[in-house]
C-alpha positions in Angstrom: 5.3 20.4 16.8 3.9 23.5 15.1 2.3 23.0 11.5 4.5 25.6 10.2 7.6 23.1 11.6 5.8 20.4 10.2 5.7 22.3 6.4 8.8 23.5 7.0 10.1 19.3 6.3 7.7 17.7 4.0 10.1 18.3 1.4 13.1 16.9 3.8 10.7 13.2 4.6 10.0 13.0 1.2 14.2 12.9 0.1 14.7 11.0 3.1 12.1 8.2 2.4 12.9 8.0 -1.3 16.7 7.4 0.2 15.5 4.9 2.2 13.4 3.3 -0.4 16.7 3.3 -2.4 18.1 1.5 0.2 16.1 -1.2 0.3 16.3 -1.5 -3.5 19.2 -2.0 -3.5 19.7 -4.4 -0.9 16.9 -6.6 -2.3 18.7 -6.3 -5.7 21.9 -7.1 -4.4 20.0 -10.2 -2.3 18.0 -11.6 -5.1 21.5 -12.0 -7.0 23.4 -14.4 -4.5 19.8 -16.0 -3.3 17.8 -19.0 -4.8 14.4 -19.1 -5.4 14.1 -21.2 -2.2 16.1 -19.2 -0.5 13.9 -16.3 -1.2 10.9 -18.2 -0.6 11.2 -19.8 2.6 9.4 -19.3 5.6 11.7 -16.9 8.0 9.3 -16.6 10.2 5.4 -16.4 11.4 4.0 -13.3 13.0 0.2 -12.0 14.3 0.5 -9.6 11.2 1.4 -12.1 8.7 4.3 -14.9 7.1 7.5 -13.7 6.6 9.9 -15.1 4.1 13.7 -14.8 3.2 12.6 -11.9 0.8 11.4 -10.0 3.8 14.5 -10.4 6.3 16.7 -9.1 3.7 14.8 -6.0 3.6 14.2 -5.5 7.2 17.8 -5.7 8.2 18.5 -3.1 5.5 16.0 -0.2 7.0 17.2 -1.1 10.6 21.1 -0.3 9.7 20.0 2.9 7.0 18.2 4.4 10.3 21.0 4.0 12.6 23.4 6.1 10.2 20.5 8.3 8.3 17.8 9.2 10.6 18.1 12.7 11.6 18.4 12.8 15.5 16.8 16.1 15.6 13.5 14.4 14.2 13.0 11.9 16.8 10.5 9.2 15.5 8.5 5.8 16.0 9.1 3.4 13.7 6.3 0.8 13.4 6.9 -2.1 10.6 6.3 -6.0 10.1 8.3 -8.0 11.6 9.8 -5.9 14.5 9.4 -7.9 17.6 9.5 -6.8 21.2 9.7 -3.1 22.7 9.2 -0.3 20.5 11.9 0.6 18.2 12.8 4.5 17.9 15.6 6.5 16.4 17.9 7.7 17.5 18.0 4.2 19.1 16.2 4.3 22.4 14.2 7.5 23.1 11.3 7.5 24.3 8.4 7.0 22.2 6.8 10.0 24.6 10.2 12.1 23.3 9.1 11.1 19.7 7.6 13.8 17.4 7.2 11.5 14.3 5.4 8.1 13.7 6.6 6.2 10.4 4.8 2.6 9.3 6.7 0.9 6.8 5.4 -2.3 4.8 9.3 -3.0 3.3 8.0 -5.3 0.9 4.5 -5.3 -0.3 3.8 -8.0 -2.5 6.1 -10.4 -1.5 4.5 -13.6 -2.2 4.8 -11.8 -6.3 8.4 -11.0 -5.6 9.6 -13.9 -4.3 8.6 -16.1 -7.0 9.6 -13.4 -10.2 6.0 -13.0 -11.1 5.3 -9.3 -10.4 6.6 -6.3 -9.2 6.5 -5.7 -4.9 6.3 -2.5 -3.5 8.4 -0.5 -0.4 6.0 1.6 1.4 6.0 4.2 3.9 3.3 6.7 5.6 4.7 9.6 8.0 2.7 11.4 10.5 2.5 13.4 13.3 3.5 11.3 16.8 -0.4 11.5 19.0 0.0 7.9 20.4 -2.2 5.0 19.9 -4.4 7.3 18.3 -2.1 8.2 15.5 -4.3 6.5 12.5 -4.3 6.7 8.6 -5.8 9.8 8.2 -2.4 11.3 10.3 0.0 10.4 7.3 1.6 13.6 6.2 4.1 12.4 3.7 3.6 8.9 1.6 6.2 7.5 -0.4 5.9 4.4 -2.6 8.7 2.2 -4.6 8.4 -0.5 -7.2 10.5 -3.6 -6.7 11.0 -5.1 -10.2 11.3 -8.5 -11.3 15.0 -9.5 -12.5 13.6 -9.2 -16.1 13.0 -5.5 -15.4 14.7 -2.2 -16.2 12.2 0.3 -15.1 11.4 1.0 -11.1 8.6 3.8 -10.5 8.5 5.9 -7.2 5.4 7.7 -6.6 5.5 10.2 -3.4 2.6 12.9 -1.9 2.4 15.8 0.7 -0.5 16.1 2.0 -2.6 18.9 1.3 -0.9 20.5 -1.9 -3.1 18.1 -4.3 -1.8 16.6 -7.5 0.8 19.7 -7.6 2.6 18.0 -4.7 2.9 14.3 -6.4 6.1 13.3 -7.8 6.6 10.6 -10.1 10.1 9.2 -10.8 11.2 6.0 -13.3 14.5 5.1 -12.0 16.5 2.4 -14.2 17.9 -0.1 -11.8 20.8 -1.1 -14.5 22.1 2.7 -14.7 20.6 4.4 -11.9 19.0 7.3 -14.0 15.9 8.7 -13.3 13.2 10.7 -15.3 10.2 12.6 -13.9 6.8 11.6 -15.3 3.2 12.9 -14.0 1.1 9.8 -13.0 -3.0 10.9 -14.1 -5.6 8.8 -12.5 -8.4 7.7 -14.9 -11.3 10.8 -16.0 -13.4 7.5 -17.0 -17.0 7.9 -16.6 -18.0 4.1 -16.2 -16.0 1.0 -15.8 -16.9 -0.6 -19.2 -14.0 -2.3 -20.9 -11.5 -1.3 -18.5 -10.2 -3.4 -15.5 -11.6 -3.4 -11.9 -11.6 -5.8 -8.9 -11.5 -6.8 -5.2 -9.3 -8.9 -3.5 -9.7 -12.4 -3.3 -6.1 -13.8 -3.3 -6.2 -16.7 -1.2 -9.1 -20.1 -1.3 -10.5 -18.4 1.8 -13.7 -16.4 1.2 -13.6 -16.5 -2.3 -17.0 -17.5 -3.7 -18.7 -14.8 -1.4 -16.4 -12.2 -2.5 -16.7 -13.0 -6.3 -20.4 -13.3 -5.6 -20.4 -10.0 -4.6 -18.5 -8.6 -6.9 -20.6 -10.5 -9.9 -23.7 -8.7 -8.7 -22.4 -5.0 -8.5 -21.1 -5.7 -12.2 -24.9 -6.8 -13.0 -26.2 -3.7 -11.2 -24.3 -1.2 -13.1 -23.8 -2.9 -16.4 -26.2 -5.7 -16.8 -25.7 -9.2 -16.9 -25.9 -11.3 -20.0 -23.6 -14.4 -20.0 -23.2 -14.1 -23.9 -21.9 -11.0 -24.2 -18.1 -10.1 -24.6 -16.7 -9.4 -21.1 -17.1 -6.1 -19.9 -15.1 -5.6 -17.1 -11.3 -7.1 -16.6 -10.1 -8.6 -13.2 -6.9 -8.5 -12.4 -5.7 -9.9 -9.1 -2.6 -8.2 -7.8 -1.4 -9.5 -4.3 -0.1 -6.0 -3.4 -1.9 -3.4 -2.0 0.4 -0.8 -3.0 0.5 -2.3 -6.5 -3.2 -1.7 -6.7 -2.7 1.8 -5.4 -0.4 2.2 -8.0 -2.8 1.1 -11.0 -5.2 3.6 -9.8 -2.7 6.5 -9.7 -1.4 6.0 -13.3 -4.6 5.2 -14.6 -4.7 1.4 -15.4 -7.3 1.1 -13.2 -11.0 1.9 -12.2 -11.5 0.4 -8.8 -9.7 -1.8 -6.8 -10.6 -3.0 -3.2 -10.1 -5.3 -0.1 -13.2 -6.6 1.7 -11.4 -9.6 2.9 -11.6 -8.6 6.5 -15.4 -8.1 6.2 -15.9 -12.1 4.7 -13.9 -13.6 6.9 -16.1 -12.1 10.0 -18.9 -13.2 8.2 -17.7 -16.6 7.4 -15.8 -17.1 11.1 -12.4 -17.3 9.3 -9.8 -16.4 12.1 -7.2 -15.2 9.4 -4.4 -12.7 9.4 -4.1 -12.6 5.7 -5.7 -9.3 5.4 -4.9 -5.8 4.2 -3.6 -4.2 7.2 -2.3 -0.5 7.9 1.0 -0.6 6.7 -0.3 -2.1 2.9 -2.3 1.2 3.1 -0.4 3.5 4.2 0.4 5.4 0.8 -3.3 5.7 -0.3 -2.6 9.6 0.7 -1.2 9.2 -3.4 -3.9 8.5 -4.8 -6.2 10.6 -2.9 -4.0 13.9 -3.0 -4.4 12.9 -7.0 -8.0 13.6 -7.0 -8.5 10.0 -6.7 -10.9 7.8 -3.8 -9.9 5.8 -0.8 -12.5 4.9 1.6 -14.0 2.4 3.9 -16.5 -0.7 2.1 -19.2 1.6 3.1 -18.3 5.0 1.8 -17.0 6.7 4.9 -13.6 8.0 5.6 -10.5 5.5 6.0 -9.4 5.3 9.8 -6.8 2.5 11.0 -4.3 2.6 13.7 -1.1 2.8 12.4 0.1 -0.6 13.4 0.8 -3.9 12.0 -2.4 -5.9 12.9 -5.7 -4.4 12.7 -7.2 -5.8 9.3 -8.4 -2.9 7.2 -11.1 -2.9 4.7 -10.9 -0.4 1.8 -12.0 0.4 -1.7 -10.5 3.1 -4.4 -11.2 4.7 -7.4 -9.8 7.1 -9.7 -11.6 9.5 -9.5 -15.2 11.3 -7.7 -17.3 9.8 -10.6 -17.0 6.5 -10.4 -16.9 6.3 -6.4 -20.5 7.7 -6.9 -21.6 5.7 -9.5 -20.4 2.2 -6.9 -20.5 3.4 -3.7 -24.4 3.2 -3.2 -24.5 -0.7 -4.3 -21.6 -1.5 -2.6 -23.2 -0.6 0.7 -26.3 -2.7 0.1 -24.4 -5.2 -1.0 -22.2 -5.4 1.9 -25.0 -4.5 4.5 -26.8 -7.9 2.6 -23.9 -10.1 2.4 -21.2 -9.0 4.7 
């Protein structure tokens, strides 16, 4: 497919993968309402990729019937998502993959151990790119579109969504109000700090696994670039959200100064054989951020490149903007070449 083709329906991925992302709003709403927290919460299943709850089969059945009806048959297209078992699924329903001209990774529900329990906000995430195969990888995604899944106490749902190459002029944001379905337009602005003093910043360490290395880490880049005196107030704020997209998210709107996952680095280290990793569909809308003037990049400050499937683990770190990247990037490396 020509560039110019591929130009010509940004615009047309980006209404259809809000419309999807709609979708599987509403379904999840709709499903919370007649489901129990057990219900919700229950092992569905357990895949290479990862654990999938009741939470996650409501969502998956919804995308599966919105592409049989919505899925334009003139853009033939791969999907790849968690939880789809067997031969590869393509719509419209059985082409080829070789016929296929588009490749779309889907996480339905990021953040669903949050979700499930009413803590904090999931996410629905999807990454478009060209169709080149197995070699189709992160740096591919075209179009990247990103919903919020509230908790029942919220109103407010954002939707941030990206083209690549048009910069912070081709980022949308939208608040849509789950009670009335109104939405309103808002710009999303990454942080301009010049340092990460009193503002939050962290790396993943969910899960018992790994943690002390990681927080050792992390302890020692804070004493690099900001001292370390035990007495003093606390300078940087951790905040631990079990969502990749969620953390993509607090970068993009500026809540954030840096937020990471070297989980698949300690767990090599340490001979954990663990799937609970960042993998490429929890990344797969980092083209936001970036297209935002914002960072996304590998531990050790090179480009991001994953296959876009559902179980290679995926190391990353982001930042808000150029400044701060430079300011961590050099100790990070160290620190990872020492401890990782």
């Amino acid at each position: 497919m020509s560039e110019l083709a591929m130009t010509g329906t940004t615009e047309q991925f980006r209404i259809l993968l809000s419309e999807l992302q709609d979708h599987v709003l509403d379904a999840l709403l709709a499903g919370r309402a007649r489901s129990t927290t057990e219900e919700l919460a229950a092992v569905a299943a357990e895949t290479e990729a990862d654990v999938i709850y009741g939470i996650d089969k409501i969502s998956e059945e919804a995308i599966l019937d919105w592409f049989s009806a919505r899925w334009p048959a003139e853009q033939p297209v791969e999907l790849i998502m968690e939880g789809l078992e067997g031969p590869p699924v393509t719509f419209p329903t059985g082409i080829p993959v070789a016929q296929t001209i588009w490749k779309l990774i889907l996480d339905p529900v990021d953040g669903t151990r949050g979700l499930m329990y009413d803590k904090r906000p999931a996410w629905s995430l999807a990454g478009l790119a060209p169709q080149r195969g197995p070699s189709t990888n992160l740096a591919d995604i075209t179009v990247a579109v990103m919903t919020e899944l509230p908790t029942s106490k919220q109103w407010r749902a954002d939707r941030l969504s990206a083209v690549r190459g048009l910069g912070s002029a081709g980022v949308q944001g939208v608040s849509i109000d789950v009670r009335s379905g109104a939405r309103k337009a808002f710009v999303p602005r990454p942080s301009g700090a010049s340092d990460f003093l009193h503002g939050f910043a962290a790396t993943a360490r969910f899960f018992p696994q790994g943690k002390a290395l990681l927080s050792e880490l992390e302890e020692r880049l804070w004493a690099e670039l900001h001292g370390a005196d035990p007495g003093r107030t606390p300078l940087v704020f951790d905040d631990q959200y079990i969502s990749t997209g969620g953390q993509l998210y607090e970068l993009a709107v500026g809540h954030d100064r840096m937020q990471g996952d070297f989980r698949p680095l300690a767990y090599a280290k340490l001979g954990f054989r663990s799937s609970l990793t960042c993998h490429p569909y929890d990344i797969a809308t980092a083209l936001v951020l970036t297209e935002l003037g914002g960072v996304v990049e590998t531990p050790m400050g090179e480009p991001l490149h994953a296959p876009l499937d559902v179980t290679s683990p995926v190391s990353w770190i982001g930042f808000p903007n150029a400044v701060l990247a430079a300011q961590a990037r050099p100790i990070l490396r160290r620190l990872i070449q020492e401890m990782l």
